[in-house]
N, C-alpha and C positions, 0 to 999 in steps of 0.2 A: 431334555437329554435325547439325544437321537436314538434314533434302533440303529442294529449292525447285526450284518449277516457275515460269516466267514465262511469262506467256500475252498476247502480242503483237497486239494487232487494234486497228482504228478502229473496229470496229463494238460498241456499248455493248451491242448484245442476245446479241452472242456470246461476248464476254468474261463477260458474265453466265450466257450456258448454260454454255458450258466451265466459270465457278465451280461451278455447283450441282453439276455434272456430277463433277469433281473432290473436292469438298469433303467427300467423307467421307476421303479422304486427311490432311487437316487433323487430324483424331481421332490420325495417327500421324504423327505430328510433321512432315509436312509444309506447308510455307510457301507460300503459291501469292502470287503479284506479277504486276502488270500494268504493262501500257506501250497508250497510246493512240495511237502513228503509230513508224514504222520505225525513226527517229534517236532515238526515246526509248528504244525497246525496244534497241538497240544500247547506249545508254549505260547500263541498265539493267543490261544481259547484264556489261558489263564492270564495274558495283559488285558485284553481286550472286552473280555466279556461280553461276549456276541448274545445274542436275541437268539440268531437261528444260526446254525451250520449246518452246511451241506457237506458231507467227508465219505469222501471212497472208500473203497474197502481198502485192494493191492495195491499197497502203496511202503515206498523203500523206508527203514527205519522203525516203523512202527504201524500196520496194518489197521485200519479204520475200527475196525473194533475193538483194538486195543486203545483206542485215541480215545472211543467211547466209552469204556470203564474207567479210566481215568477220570474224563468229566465227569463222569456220572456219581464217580466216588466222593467229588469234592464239593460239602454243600454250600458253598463259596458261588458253584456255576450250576446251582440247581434251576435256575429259570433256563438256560441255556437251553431249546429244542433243537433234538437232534435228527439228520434224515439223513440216513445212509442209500448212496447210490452205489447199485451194483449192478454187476452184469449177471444174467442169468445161469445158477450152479456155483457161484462163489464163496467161500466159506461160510458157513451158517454161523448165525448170532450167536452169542451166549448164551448158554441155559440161563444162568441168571438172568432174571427179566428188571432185576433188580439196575444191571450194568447194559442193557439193551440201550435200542435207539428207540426214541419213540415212533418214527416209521421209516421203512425202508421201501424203497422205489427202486424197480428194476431200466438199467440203460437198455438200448436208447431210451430216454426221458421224453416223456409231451410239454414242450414249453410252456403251454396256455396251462399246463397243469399248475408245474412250479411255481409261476408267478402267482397265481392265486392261489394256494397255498403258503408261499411267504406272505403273501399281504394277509393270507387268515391268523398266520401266528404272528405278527408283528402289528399286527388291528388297525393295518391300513385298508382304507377304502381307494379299490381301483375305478376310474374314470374312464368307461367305454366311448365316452361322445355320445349316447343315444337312450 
């Protein structure tokens, strides 16, 4: 069975860097999925059952952290690891740590970060050539 990551945003340029960003993952049999606003990406999360998402916060319909107590409530997608990407001062977590992300990463993002972090929760080994 493959892993699958869903990458959660309304912004079309970031969902596109997170792809390129990601996409040598795809080489090993990683699925990457998108959602364009919060209630998609929740209904999304619940066909799909993603390994890892990446989800905004502001986002129309249903804000990133509401997307996350959803998941988080349902232990159906309790392997699901969650990384909220934000931009710096943006609404803070939930007090419940219970309905949290398990980490949150401020934008701009380090590419060479993400990837090796998705390959750590998804227990792929990245191939540098050297």
């Amino acid at each position: 069975m493959s892993k699958r990551i869903l990458i959660v945003d309304d912004d079309t340029h970031i969902r596109l860097l997170l792809h390129r960003t990601l996409e040598e993952l795809e080489g090993m049999g990683v699925e990457i999925h998108f959602a364009e606003d919060g209630l998609d990406g929740l209904n999304q999360t619940r066909a799909l059952q993603p390994d890892l998402m990446f989800l905004d916060v502001m986002m129309p319909h249903m804000n990133g952290f509401e997307v996350c107590r959803e998941v988080r409530r349902d232990p159906s997608l309790s392997k699901t690891h969650i990384v909220v990407l934000t931009a710096r001062g943006q609404t803070q977590p939930p007090l419940d740590l219970r309905y949290a992300p398990h980490e949150i990463m401020t934008k701009p993002f380090d590419p060479d970060i993400i990837v090796a972090r998705a390959a750590q929760v998804l227990g792929v080994s990245l191939d540098f050539g050297f």
